[in-house]
TORMARGU-721367 format. One record per residue (C-alpha): residue in three letters; z negated, x, y negated. Coordinates in steps of 0.1 Angstrom, whole numbers, plus 5000, padded with zeros to 4 digits. Layout:
ALAZXY ...
//
This chain:
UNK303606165734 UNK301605865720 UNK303605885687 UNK307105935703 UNK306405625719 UNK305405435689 UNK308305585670 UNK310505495694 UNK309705135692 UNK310205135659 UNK313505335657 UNK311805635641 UNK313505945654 UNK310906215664 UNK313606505670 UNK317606505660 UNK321006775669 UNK322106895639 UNK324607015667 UNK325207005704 UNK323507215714 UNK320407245689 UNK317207065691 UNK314807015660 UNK311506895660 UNK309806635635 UNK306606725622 UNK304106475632 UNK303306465594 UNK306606335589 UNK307006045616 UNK303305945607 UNK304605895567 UNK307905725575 UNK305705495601 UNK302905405575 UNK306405295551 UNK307105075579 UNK303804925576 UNK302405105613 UNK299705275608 UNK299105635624 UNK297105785604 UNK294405855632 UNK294305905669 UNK292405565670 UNK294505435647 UNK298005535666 UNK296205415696 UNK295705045681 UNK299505035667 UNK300805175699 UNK299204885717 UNK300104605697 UNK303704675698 UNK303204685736 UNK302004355736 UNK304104205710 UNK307004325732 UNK305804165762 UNK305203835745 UNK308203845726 UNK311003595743 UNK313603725719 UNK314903995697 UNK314603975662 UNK318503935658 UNK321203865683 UNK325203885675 UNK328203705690 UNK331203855682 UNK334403575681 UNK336003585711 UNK333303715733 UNK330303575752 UNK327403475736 UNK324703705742 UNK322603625775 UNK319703495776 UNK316903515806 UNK317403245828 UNK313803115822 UNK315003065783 UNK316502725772 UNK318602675740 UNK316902425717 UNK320302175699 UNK324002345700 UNK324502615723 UNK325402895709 UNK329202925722 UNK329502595699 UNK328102805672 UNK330602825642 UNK330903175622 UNK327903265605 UNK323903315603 UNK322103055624 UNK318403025638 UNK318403005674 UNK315202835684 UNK314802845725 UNK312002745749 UNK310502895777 UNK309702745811 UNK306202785801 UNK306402555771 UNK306102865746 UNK309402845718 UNK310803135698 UNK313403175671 UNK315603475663 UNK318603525640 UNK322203465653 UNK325003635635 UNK328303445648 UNK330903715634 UNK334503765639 UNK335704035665 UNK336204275635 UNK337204275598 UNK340504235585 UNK343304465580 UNK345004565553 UNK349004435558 UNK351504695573 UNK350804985552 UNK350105065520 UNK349505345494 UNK347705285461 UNK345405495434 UNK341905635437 UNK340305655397 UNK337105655384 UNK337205425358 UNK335105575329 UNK337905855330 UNK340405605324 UNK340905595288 UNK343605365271 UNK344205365233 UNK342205035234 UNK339105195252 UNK335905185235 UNK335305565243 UNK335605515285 UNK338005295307 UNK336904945310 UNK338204665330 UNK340604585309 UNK342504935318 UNK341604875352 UNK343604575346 UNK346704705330 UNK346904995355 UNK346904785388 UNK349504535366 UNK351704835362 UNK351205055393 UNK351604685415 UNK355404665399 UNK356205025385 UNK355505245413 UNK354604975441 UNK351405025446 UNK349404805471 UNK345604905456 UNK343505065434 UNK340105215442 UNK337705265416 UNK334305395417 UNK331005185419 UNK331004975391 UNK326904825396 UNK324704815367 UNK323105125355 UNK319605205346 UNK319105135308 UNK317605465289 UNK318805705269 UNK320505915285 UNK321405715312 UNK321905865343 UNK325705875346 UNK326205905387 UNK327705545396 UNK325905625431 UNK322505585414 UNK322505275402 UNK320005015387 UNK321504735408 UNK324204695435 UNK324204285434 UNK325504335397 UNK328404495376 UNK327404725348 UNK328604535312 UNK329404905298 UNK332604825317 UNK333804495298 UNK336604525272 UNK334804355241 UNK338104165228 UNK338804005259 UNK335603775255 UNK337103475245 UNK334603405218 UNK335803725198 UNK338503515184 UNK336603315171 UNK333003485157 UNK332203455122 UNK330803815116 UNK334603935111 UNK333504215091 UNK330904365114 UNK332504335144 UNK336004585123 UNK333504785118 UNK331804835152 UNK335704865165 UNK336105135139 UNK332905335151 UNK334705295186 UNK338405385176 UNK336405735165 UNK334205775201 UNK337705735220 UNK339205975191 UNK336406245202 UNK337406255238 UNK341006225238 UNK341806445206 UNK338406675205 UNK337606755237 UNK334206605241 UNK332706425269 UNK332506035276 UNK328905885262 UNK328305615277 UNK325405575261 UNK327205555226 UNK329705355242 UNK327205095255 UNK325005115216 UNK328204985204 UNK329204715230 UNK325604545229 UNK325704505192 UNK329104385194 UNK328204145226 UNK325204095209 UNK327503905177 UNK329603735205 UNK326403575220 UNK325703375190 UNK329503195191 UNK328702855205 UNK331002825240 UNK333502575242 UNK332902295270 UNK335002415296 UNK333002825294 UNK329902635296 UNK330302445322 UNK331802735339 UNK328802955326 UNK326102665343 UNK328302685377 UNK327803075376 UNK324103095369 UNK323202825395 UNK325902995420 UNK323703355418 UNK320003185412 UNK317203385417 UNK319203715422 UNK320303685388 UNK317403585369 UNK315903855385 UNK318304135372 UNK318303955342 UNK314703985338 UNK314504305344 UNK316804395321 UNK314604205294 UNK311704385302 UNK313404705307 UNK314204635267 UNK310704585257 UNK308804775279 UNK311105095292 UNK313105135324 UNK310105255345 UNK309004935359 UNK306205115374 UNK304705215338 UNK305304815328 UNK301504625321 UNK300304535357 UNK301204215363 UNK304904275353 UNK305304515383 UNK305204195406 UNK308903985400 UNK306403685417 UNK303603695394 UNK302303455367 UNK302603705341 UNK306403765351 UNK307103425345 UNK305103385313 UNK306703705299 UNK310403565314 UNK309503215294 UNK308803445262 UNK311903625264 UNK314303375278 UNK316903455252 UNK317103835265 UNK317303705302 UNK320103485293 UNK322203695271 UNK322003945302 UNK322803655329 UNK326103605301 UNK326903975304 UNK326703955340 UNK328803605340 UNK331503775314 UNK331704105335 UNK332403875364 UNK334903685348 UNK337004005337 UNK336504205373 UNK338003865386 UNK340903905362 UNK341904285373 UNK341704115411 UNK344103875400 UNK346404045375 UNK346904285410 UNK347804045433 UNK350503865405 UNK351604225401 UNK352304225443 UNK349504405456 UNK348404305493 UNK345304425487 UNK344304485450 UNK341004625441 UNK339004825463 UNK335504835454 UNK332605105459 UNK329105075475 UNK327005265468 UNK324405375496 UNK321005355472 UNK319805215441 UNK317605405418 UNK313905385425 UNK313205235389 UNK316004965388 UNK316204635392 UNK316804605428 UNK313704785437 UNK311604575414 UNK313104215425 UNK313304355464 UNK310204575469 UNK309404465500 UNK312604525513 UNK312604885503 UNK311005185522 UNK307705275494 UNK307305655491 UNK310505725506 UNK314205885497 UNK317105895511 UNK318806195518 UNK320806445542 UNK319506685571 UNK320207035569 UNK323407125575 UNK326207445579 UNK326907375539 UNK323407315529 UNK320607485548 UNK318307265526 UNK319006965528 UNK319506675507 UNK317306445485 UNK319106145470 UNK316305985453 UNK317205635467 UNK314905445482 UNK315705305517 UNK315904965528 UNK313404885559 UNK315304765589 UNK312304555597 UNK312404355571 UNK316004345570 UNK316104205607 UNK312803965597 UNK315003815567 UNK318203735589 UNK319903975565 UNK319903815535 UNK319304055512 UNK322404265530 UNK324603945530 UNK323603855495 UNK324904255485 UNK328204205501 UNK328703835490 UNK328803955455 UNK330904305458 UNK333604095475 UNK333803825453 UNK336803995432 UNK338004275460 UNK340604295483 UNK339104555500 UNK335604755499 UNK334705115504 UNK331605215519 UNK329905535506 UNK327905705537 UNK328905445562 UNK326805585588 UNK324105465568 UNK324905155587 UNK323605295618 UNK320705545607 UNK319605705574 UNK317906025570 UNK314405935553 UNK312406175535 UNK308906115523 UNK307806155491 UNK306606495481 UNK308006715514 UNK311106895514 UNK314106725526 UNK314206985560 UNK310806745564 UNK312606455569 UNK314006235599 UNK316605965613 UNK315405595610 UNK317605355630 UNK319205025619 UNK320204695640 UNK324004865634 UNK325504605658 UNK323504335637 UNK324904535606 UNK328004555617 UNK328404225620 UNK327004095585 UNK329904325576 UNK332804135595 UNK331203825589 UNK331403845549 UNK334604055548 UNK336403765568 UNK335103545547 UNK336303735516 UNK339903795533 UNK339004185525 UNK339504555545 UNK336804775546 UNK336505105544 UNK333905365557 UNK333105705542 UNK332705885573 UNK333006245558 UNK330706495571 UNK327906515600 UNK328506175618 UNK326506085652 UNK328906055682 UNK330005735692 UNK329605575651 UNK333105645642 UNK334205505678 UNK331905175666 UNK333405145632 UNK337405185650 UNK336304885673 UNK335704635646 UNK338504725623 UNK336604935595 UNK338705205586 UNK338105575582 UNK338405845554 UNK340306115562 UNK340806415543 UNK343906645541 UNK341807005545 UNK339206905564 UNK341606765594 UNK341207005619 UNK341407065658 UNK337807175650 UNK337007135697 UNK340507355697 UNK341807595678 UNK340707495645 UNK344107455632 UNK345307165614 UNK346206855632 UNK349406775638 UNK350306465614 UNK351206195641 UNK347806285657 UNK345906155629 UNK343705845633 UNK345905555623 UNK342905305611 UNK341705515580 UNK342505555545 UNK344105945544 UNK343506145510 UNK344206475496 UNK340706505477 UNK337506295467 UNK335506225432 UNK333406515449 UNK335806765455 UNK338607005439 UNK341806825431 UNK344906945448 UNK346307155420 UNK342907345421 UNK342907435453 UNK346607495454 UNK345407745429 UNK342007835435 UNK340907765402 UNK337907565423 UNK336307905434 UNK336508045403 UNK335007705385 UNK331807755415 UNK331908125405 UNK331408065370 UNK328307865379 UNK326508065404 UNK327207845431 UNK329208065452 UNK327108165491 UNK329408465494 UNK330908725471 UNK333208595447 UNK336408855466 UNK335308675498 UNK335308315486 UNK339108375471 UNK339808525501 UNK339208245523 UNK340608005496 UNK343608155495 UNK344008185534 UNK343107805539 UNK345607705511 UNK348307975528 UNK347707805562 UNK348407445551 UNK351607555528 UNK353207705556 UNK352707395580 UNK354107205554 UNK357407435550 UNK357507425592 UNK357307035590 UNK360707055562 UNK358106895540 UNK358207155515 UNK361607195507 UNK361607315467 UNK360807655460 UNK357407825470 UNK354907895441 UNK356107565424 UNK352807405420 UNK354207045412 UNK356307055445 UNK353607155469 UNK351306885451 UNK354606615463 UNK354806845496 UNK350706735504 UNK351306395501 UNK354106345519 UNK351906525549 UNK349906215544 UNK353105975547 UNK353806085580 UNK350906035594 UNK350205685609 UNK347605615583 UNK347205265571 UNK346305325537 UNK347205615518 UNK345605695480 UNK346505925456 UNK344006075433 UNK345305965399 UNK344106335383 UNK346206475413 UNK349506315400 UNK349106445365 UNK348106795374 UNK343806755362 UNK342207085376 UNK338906945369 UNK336806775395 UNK334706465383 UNK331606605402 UNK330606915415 UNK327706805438 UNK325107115437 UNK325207085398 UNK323206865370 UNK323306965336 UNK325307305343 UNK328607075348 UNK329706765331 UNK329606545362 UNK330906205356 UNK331706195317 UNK335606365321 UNK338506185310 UNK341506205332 UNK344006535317 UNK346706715324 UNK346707115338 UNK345807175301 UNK342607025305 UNK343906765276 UNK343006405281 UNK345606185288 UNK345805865280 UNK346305545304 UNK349705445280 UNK350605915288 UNK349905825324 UNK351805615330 UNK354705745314 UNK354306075326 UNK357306285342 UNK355006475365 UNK353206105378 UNK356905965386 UNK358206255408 UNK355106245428 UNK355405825434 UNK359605875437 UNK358405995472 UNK356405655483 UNK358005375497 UNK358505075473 UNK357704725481 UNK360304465476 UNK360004265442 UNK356603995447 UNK356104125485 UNK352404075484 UNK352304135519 
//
């Protein structure tokens, strides 16, 4: 009882419901590990006795919570009467961070955070439909061997005036970790405060034009001209790693290009603009050169971002952390250019962004931000009806502590920089904002357990910057979500994800949901990155793909069985609803017949999985696999499986009778 009562106090969970009416147990093992992250230790009954009693009296003394909120519109937060405000009160406040410093009758004075935020975050304007790509499958003929931004660029130019499209969602575009091979999962990145250079498109550097090395720089675009020739015409798979060998030695020969006055300038503005955070990922990637990605494997004093040696090492290398704070500044530049070359082409919202909910253990983040992050912990997933195991991420978790004790900088910071070239941003895991499932290092993740955030303090970090940025937000709520979040989420404007097949009267009669009884504030989808496109579960080439890799729970008769049932069930709500009126068995037309579902529901935002409007069979990840499926590296193709490119896309029969059925936008209605 003694450690439930010190858990609780420090939002440690020492049970959780996987459902209503189940009940699981913690092992004490488990709360006493994810306490001694948090910096309590329990380790010992005398121990947990001493801990337990001086967060007892450390309540009792304390005159405030670490963090308050006032939402616009809305009282401030009370305060006891014996509690004075120290300068302007807080209904004077202006939006934003403040420290409120009060004093008690007695003469003692505290200080907390105030978040002043805005009753919720904006919304996107009327409605709008857009595309959902990952951008490494995007391949033009002017690719270096994966989509950069400057496809990203020409596809929101064209589907903002071609097809009136209002957005385009891309996945997480944050800095990898350097090694060969890197890890190709954009949701396990090095850094989430910076965009991976991989994705710049070399010739738009403005020095290109003018480098000297003419010769070497035809020849690296000649190597590339062949990596892009291997996917799209030869059927292998995207490397990034090749990809990347070539754009560093070209970037590498654009570095040495003096800047004219007005870049430099502009270059100074950025680096002074992102201080420490950027010479921090900056360093790291220097060291990461010289010494190997595993910062924890670096010489001693280098494992410290604070330390003496750090900064002797940083003054030694100073080139290397400056032509990485360039490659951050350039990739910048270009994401800022897709943003704009959206909104000229009359898209209300533009780019839609990705957050991750980690960053690799080994990456910059966690080097620069140790103390922030959970040590000797991973986030994960509980067990669940699909996965009796559990899930282990391998992301370390930020502590809520030390979130609340920095006023939330290092959250603030995160968001400042993902919406600096967004019109909206998606938020993988969303409940994350509320509680994350921790799992300590070396158990199983069935060992694991909930940790609670501040999620109103959260919350309002959130509407704070996205009202700052003028941007929507979106939550990825898909899944096992704790009652009341998505009702918290609604209340503050963050939208939903809702998915086609899995929109179900699941308290009724677990049929699907009528389409005017869907959720209005949520983005509505046929499919994910993370599961079968349309046309292969139309045809139930997604069971047999599972089959094939011994990922099937049930007999391989049984799975089709209930694939075919499922996809039955749907395709004759859609003929009831007259929104199937071609032929049955015409694959193209059931793919339209989906997707107008979605139109007539009141869904705000409506995306269409690019592969979807082409006919792609092949998801870009089959979560279960690692090596026995080529998660992340597949360029977009047709039912063929050939790649297409983004000049075939966009010219392609199939993709024009599936947009023919969206409403267009009048010409330059940005909204």
């Amino acid at each position: 009882m003694t450690l439930a009562r010190l858990a609780a106090r420090h939002g440690v969970a020492t049970s959780y419901s996987p459902s209503p009416d189940v009940t699981v147990e913690v092992p004490d093992a488990t709360v006493v590990a994810v306490l001694a992250a948090l910096g309590v230790d329990a380790s010992t009954p005398a121990a947990l006795s001493r801990a337990l009693a001086d967060a007892e009296a450390a309540e009792a003394d304390r005159l405030l919570p670490p963090t308050l909120v006032r939402w616009g519109g809305a009282p401030g937060p009370s305060l006891p009467g014996e509690l004075t405000v120290i300068g302007t009160p807080i209904e004077q406040l202006p939006l934003g961070v403040h420290q409120l410093e009060v004093r008690h009758r007695d003469g003692r004075t505290a200080s907390a955070t105030l978040i002043v935020a805005p009753p919720g975050v904006p919304q996107p304007p009327d409605r709008v439909h857009g595309l959902l790509v990952q951008l490494y499958s995007l391949l033009s003929t002017r690719s270096w061997g994966m989509g950069d931004l400057g496809d990203l660029a020409e596809l929101a130019g064209w589907a903002g005036r071609a097809i009136g499209s209002g957005f385009v969602q891309v996945n997480p575009l944050h800095a990898a970790v350097h090694g060969t091979p890197t890890d190709p999962s954009p949701y396990r990145p090095s850094s989430r405060r910076f965009p991976d250079p991989v994705h710049l498109r070399v010739e738009d550097v403005p020095e290109y034009a003018y480098s000297n090395d003419r010769a070497a720089l035809d020849a690296l675009s000649g190597r590339a001209a062949t990596l892009r020739e291997q996917v799209l015409a030869k059927g292998e798979l995207i490397d990034r790693d090749a990809v990347w060998a070539l754009k560093r030695e070209a970037l590498t020969l654009l570095y040495r290009v003096p800047m004219a006055p007005g870049r430099r300038a502009a270059y100074c503005d950025f680096l002074a603009e992102q201080g420490q955070a950027l010479e921090d990922h900056a360093t790291w990637c220097a060291f990461a050169e010289r010494y190997g990605p595993h910062w924890r494997r670096w010489p001693e004093g280098l494992r410290d971002p604070a330390s003496a040696a750090t900064a002797r090492a940083r003054r030694e290398l100073i080139d290397r952390v400056d032509f990485h704070s360039w490659l951050a500044w350039l990739t910048d530049t270009q994401l800022a250019a897709a943003q704009r070359t959206a909104r000229e082409a009359g898209m209300p919202v533009g780019l839609v962004h990705d957050l991750a909910v980690g960053v690799h253990p080994e990456g910059a983040d966690a080097w620069a931000q140790q103390d922030a992050f959970a040590p000797g912990m991973s986030v994960g997933a509980p067990p669940d009806a699909f996965n009796a195991l559990g899930q282990d991420w391998g992301l370390p978790p930020w502590r809520p502590d030390v979130l609340a004790a920095r006023g939330y900088a290092p959250y603030r910071g995160l968001l400042q920089g993902l919406l600096r070239h967004a019109g909206a941003l998606r938020i993988d895991h969303v409940m994350g904002l509320f509680r994350l499932w921790w799992v300590p290092e070396g158990h199983p993740p069935t060992d694991g357990t909930y940790v609670h955030y501040d999620a109103e303090a959260m919350l309002a970090v959130l509407a704070l910057e996205a009202h700052r940025a003028g941007a929507v937000v979106i939550g990825e709520d898909l899944g096992t979500v704790e009652p009341g979040v998505r009702e918290a989420l609604a209340a503050r404007g963050v939208l939903g994800t809702s998915v086609l097949w899995f929109e179900r009267d699941w308290a009724g009669d677990g049929r699907p949901l009528a389409p005017e009884t869907w959720r209005p504030g949520c983005l509505a989808t046929a499919t994910t990155h993370d599961l079968p496109s349309t046309a292969a579960r139309l045809t139930g080439e997604h069971v047999q793909l599972r089959h094939s890799l011994g990922l099937l729970t049930s007999p391989l008769v049984q799975e089709q069985s209930a694939a075919r049932a499922e996809v039955g069930e749907w395709l004759g709500y859609l003929q009831r609803l007259g929104l199937l009126p071609d032929a049955p068995g015409d694959e193209e037309a059931e793919v339209r017949a989906v997707y107008r579902f979605l139109l007539s529901t009141p869904a705000r935002m409506v995306g269409v999985w690019l592969p979807d409007a082409v006919g792609d069979r092949r998801p870009q990840n089959l979560p279960g696999t690692w090596d026995q499926y080529p998660n992340w590296r597949l360029p977009v193709a047709g039912p063929d499986a050939r790649p297409l490119t983004l000049e075939q896309l966009t010219a392609s029969p199939r993709l024009h009778a599936l947009m023919r059925i969206f409403p267009r936008r009048a010409p330059g209605d940005a909204g």
